[in-house]
C-alpha positions as CSV (number, residue, x, y, z in Angstrom):
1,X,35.8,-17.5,108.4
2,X,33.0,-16.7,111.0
3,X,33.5,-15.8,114.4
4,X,32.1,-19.5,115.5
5,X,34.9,-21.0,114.0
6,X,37.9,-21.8,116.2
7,X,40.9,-20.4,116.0
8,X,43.3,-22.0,114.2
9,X,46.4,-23.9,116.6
10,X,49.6,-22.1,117.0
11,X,52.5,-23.2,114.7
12,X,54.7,-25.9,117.0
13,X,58.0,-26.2,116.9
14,X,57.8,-30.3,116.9
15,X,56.2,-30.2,113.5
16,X,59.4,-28.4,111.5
17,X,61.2,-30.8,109.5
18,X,63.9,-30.7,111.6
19,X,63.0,-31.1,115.2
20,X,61.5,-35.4,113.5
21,X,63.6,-37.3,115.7
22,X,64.9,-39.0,112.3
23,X,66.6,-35.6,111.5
24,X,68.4,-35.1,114.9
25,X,69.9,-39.1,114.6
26,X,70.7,-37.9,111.0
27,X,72.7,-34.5,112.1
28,X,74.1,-36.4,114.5
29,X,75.5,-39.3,112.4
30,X,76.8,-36.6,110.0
31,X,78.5,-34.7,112.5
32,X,80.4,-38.2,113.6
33,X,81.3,-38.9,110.1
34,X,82.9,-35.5,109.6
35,X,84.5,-35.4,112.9
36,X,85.9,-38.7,111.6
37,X,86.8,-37.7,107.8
38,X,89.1,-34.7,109.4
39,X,91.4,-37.0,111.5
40,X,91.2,-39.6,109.2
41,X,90.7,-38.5,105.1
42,X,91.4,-41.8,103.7
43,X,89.0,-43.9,105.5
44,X,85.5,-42.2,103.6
45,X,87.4,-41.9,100.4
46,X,88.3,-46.0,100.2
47,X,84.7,-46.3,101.5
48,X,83.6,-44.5,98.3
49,X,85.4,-46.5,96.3
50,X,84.6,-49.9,97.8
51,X,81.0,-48.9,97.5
52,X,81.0,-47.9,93.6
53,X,82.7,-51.3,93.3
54,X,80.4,-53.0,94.9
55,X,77.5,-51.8,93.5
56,X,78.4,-50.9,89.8
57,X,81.8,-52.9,88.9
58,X,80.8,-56.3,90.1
59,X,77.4,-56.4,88.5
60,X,79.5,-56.1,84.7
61,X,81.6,-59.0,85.8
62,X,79.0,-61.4,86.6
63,X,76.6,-60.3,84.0
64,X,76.4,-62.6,81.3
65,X,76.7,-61.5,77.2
66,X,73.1,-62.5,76.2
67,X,71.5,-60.4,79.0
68,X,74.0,-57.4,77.7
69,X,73.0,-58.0,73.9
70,X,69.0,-58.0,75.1
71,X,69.4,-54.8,76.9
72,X,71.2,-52.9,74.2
73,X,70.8,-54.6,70.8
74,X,74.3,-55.3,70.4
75,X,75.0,-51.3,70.4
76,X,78.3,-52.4,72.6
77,X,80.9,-55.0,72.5
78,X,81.3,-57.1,75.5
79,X,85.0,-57.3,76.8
80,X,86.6,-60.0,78.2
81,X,87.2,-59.8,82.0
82,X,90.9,-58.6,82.3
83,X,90.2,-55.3,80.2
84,X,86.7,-54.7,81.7
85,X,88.6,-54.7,85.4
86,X,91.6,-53.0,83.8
87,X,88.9,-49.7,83.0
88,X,87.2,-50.3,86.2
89,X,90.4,-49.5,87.9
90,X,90.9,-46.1,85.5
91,X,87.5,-45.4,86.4
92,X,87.3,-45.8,90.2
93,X,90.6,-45.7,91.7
94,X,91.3,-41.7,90.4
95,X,88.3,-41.3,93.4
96,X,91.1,-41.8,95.8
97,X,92.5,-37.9,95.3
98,X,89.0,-36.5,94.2
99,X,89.3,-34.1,97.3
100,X,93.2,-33.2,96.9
101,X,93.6,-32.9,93.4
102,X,89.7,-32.6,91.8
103,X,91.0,-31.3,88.8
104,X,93.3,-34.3,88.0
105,X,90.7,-36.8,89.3
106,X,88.2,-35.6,87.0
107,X,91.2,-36.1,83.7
108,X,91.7,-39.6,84.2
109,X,88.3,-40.5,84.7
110,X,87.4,-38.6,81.4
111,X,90.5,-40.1,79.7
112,X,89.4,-43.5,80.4
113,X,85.7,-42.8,79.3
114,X,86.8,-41.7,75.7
115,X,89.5,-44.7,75.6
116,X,86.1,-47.2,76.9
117,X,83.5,-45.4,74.3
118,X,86.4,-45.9,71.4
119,X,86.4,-49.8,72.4
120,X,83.2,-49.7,72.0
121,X,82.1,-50.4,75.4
122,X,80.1,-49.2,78.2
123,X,79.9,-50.3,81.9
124,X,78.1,-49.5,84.9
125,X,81.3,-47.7,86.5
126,X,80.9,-44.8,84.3
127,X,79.0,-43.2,86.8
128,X,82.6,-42.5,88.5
129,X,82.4,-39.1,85.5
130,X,79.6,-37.8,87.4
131,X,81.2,-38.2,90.9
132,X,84.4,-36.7,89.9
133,X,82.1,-33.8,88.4
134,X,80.9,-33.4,91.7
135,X,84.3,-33.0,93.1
136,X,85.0,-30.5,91.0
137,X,82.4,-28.4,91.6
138,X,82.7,-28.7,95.5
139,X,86.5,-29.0,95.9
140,X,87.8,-27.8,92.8
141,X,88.5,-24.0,91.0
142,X,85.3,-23.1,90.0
143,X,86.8,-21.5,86.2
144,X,87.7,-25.0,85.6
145,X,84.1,-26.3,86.1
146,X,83.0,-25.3,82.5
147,X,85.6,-27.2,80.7
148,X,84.7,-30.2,82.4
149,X,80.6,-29.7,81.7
150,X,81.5,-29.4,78.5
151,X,83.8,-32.4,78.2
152,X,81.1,-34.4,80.3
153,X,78.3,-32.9,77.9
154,X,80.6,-34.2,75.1
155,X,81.2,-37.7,76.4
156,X,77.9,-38.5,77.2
157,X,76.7,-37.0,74.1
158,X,78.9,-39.7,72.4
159,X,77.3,-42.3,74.4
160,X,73.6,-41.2,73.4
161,X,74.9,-41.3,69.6
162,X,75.8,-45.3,70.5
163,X,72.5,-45.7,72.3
164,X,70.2,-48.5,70.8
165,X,67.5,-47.1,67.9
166,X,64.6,-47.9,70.1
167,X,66.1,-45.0,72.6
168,X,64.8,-41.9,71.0
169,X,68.2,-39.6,71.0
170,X,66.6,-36.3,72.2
171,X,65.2,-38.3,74.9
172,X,68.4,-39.8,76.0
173,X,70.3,-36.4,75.7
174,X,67.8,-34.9,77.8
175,X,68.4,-37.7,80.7
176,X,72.6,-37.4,80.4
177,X,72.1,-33.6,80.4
178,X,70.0,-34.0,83.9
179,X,72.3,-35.9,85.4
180,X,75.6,-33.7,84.4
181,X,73.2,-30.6,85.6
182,X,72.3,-32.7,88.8
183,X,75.7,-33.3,89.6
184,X,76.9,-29.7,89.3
185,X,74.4,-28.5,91.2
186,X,74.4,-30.7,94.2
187,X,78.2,-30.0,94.4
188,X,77.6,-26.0,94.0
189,X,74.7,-26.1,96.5
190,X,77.2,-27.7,99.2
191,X,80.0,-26.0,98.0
192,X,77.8,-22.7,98.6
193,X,76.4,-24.3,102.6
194,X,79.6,-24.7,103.7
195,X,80.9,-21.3,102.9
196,X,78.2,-20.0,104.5
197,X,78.5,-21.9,107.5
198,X,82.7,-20.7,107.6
199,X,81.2,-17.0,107.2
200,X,79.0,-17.4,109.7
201,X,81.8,-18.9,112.2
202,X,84.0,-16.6,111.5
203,X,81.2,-14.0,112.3
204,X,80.9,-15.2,115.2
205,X,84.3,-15.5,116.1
206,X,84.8,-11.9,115.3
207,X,81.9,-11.0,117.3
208,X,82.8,-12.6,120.5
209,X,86.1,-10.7,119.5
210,X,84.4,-7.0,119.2
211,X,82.5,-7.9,122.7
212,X,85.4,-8.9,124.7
213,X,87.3,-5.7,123.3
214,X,84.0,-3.1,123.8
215,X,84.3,-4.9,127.3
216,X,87.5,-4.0,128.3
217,X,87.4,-0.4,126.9
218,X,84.5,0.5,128.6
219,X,86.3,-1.3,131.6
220,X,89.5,1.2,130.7
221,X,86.9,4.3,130.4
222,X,85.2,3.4,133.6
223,X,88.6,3.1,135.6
224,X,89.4,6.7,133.8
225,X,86.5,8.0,135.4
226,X,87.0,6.5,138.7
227,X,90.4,7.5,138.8
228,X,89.3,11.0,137.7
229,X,86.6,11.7,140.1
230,X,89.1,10.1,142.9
231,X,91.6,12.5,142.0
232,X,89.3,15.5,142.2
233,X,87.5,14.4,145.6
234,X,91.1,13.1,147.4
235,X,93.2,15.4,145.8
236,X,91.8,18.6,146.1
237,X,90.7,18.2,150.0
238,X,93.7,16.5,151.0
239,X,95.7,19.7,149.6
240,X,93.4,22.1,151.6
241,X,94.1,19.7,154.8
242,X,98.0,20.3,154.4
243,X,97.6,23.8,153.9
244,X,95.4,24.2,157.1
245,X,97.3,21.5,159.2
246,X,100.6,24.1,158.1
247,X,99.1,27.1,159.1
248,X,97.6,25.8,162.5
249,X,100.8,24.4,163.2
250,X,102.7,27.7,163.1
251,X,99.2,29.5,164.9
252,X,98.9,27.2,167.9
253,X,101.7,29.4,169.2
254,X,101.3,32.7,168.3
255,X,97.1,32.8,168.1
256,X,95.6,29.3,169.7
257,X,92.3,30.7,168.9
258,X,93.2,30.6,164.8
259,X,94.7,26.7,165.8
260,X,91.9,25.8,167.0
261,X,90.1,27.3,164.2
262,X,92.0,25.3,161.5
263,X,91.6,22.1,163.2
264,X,88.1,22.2,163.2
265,X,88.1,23.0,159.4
266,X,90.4,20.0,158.7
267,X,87.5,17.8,160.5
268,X,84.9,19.8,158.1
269,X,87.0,19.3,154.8
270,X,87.9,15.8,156.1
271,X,84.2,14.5,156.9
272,X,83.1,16.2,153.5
273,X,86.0,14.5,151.6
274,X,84.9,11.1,153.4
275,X,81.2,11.8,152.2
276,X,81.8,12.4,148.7
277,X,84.2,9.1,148.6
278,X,81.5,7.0,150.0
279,X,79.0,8.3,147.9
280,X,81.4,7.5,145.0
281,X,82.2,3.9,146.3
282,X,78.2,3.7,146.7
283,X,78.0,3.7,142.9
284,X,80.7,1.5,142.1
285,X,79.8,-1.3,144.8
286,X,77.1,-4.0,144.0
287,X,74.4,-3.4,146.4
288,X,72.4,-6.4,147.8
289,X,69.9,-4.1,150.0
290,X,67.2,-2.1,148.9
291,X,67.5,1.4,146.4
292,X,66.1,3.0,149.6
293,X,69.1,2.2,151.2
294,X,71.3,3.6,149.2
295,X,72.7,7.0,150.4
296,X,73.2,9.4,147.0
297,X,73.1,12.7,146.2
298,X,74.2,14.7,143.3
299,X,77.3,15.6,142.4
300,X,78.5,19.4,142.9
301,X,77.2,21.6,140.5
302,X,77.6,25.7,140.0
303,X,75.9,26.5,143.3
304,X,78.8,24.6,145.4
305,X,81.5,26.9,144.2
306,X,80.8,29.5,146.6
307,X,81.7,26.7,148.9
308,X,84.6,25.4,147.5
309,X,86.0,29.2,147.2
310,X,85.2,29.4,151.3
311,X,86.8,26.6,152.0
312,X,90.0,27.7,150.2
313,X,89.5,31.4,151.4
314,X,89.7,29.7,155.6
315,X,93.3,27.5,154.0
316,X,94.1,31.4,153.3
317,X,94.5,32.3,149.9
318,X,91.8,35.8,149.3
319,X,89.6,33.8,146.6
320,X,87.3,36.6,144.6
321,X,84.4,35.2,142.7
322,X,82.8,36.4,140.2
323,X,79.8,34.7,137.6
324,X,78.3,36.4,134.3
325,X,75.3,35.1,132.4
326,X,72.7,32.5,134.2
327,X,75.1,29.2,135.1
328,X,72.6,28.0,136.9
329,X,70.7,26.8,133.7
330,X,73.3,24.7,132.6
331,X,72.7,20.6,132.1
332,X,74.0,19.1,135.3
333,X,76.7,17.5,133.6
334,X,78.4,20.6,131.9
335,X,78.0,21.9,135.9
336,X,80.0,19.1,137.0
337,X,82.6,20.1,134.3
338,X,82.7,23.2,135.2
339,X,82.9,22.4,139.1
340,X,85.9,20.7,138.8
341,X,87.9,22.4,136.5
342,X,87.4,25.4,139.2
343,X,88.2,22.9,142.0
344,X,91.6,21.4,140.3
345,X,92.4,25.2,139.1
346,X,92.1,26.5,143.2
347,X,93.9,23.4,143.9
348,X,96.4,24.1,141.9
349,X,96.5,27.4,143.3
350,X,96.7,26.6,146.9
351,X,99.4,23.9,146.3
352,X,102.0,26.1,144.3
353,X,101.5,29.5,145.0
354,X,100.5,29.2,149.0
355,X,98.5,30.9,150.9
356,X,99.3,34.4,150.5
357,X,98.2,34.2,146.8
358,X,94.9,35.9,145.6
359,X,92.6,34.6,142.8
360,X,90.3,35.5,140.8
361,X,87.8,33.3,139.8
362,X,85.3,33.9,136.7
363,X,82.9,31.8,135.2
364,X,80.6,33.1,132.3
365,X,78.2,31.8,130.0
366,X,77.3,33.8,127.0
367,X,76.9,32.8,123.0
368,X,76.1,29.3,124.3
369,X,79.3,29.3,125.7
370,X,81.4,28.5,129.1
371,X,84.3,30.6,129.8
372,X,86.0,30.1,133.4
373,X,88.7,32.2,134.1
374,X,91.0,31.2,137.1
375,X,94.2,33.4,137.9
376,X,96.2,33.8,140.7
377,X,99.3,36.6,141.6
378,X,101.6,33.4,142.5
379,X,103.8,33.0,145.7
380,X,104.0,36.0,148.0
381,X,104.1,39.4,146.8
382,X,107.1,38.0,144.0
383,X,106.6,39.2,140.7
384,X,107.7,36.8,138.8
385,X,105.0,33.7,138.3
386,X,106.4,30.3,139.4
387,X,107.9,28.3,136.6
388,X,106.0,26.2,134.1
389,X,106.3,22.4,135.3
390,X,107.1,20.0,132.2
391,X,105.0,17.4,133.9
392,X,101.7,18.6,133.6
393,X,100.4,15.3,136.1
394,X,96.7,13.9,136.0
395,X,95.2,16.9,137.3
396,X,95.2,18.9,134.1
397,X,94.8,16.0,131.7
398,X,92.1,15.3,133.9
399,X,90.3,18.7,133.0
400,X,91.2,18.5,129.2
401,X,89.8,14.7,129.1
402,X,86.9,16.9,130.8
403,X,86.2,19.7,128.7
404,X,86.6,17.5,125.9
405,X,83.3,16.1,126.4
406,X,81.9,19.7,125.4
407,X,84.0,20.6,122.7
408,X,86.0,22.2,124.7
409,X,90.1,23.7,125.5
410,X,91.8,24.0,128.9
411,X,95.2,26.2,128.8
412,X,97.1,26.8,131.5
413,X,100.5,28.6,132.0
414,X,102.7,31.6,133.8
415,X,100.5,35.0,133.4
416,X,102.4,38.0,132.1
417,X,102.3,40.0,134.9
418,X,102.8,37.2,137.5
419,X,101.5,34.0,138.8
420,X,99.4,31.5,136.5
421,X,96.3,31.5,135.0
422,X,93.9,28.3,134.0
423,X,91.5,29.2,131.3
424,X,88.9,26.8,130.0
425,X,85.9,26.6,127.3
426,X,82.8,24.5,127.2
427,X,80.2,23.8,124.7
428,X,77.4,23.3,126.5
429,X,76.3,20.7,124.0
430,X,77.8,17.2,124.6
431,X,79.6,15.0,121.9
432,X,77.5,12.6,120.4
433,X,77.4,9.2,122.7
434,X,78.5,11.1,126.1
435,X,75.3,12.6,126.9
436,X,74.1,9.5,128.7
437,X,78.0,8.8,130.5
438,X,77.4,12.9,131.5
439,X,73.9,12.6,133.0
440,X,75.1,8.9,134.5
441,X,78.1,10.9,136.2
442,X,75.8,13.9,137.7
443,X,72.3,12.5,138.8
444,X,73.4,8.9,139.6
445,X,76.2,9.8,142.2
């Protein structure tokens, strides 16, 4: 083809075989018809049978005997009227259970074949054999469908044999055969169509089942999260508020100065606790404006602990820091890990041991690894740690759900020489899946 030639015109749609308006009144009509057949069976198989009647039983009783002794040189008897309507009836009425009882159907018919080929007979309604052995092979068991082949194949092979000497016999063999092979086939092909058309329902079914439940687990997972990232924002600054609203309370009298002082760091936690829980709101909420409306910023990483420790250090516990490695190089999401698993450790502190307890904090990365170390000497100057609590709460199920995402463990119980100790390891290399919930979590809020 040159480059002068045009181009030849796209494929259309309208010229598929079944986009012909003659196809679409056709589906439709067939869809009526089975809508109809389920609610009422009967109705198409009497239609069958009324229809075979018409078209093949009345013909042999208003044919005459000459026309039947010219068409097959006198091959077949002629019987008189009541037996010719007496095999009609074992021939046709069987049709009634064809769907229900195949197997049976396609016996009688066969029976009264035999019985009509050893009179010496033949009429028109013998085609009822090949409907019944169409049944078969769409309703019936399919290891029953070569006995009845081969009793078809046998039946009509006996009718060749009678066939008149003009009718070569190979010729006539071939023609039964055909049909026997056409009838099998047309019921296997439509057998076959409508168990794929089941499978693919039921596919779809099952689909529509698998999205509505991926849909509510990542709803459950999201609400985890939420609830997680709400506990750690609320939680831990509402505990520093108590323990600063406590000790202000019993400085106002004594030093108003250090009142004063812890009043004005409940405002600080308080407007930072608000600004985190707007930012997390900001995420969840559908915006209508513009994305340069939206007010985000990261979440905390490794560089806000020395914040978080001051901020616990003015509530009044003596928080000692310490860091090994280069934590600064970690992925922002094993940063956010590690943030608040310190944060709900120092809360943990701060709420059970009080504000005459000392910690020491220590985070250290070495041999791909995240160790953070968070112990503190319990209440006062006791010895003794406080007791292990049997309800371990959200907080740390919160940091095992956490470190989990790394491949990590959180333990946490009383230390042998007093107080209680949080210890925690990260991978910093994600499962496989979370990476993109981890990087969602710490860039997108």
């Amino acid at each position: 083809m040159s480059l002068d030639d045009p181009a030849p015109a796209p494929f259309a749609e309208a010229d598929l075989p079944w986009s012909h308006p003659l196809a679409g009144g056709l589906s439709r009509l067939g869809r009526r018809i089975k809508l109809g057949d389920r609610k009422h069976p009967w109705v198409l198989d009497t239609a069958l049978i009324v229809m075979v009647a018409v078209m093949f039983c009345v013909p042999d009783l208003v044919d005459d005997d000459d026309g039947r002794r010219r068409g097959f040189d006198n091959s077949f008897i002629h019987l008189p009227w009541p037996a010719t309507i007496a095999l009609q009836a074992g021939l046709i009425l069987p049709l009634l259970w064809r769907r229900r009882r195949p197997t049976l159907a396609f016996a009688v018919i066969a029976a009264v074949f035999f019985v009509q080929l050893g009179l010496g007979a033949w009429l028109r309604a013998d085609v009822a054999l090949l409907i019944s052995l169409y049944s078969l092979a769409l309703h019936g068991q399919l290891r029953r469908l070569p006995i009845a082949c081969a009793v078809t194949a046998c039946a009509l092979g006996l009718f060749a044999v009678r066939l008149p000497s003009q009718v070569p016999f190979l010729d006539a063999l071939f023609v039964l055969f055909s049909t026997i092979t056409a009838a099998v086939a047309l019921g296997l092909v439509v057998r076959i169509r409508r168990a794929q058309l089941a499978v693919l329902r039921d596919r779809a079914a099952r689909l529509e089942i698998e999205r509505d439940q991926r849909s509510k687990l990542a709803a459950a997972a999201e609400r985890t999260r939420v609830a997680r990232e709400m506990h750690d924002i609320i939680g831990h600054n509402l505990s520093v508020i108590i323990t600063l609203a406590d000790g202000g309370a019993y400085a106002t009298d004594l030093a108003p100065e250090r009142g004063k002082q812890a009043l004005l760091l409940i405002g600080d936690t308080g407007r930072q606790a608000l600004g985190e829980l707007r930012r997390m709101l900001g995420v969840l909420r559908v915006q209508t404006g513009t994305p340069d409306a939206l007010e985000l910023s990261p979440q905390p990483g490794i560089a806000d602990l020395d914040a978080l420790c001051a901020r616990i250090r003015a509530a009044g516990p003596q928080v000692v820091y310490r860091t090994g490695g280069d934590p600064a190089a970690l992925d922002r999401g094993v940063q956010l890990t590690v943030y608040r698993v310190v944060q709900e450790a120092l809360t943990n502190a701060l709420k059970h041991a009080g504000h005459d307890t000392r910690v020491d904090l220590t985070v250290n990365v070495e041999d791909a690894r995240v160790r953070i170390d968070c112990h503190d000497t319990g209440p006062g100057t006791a010895t003794a740690g406080p007791a292990p609590s049997h309800d371990e709460g959200h907080g740390l199920a919160g940091m095992r759900e956490r470190a989990a995402l790394y491949h990590g463990t959180v333990t946490a119980g009383p230390a042998p020489g007093g107080g209680w100790t949080v210890r925690a390891t990260l991978d910093p290399t994600p499962l496989t899946g979370t990476t993109g919930t981890t990087g969602t979590i710490a860039g997108a809020v």
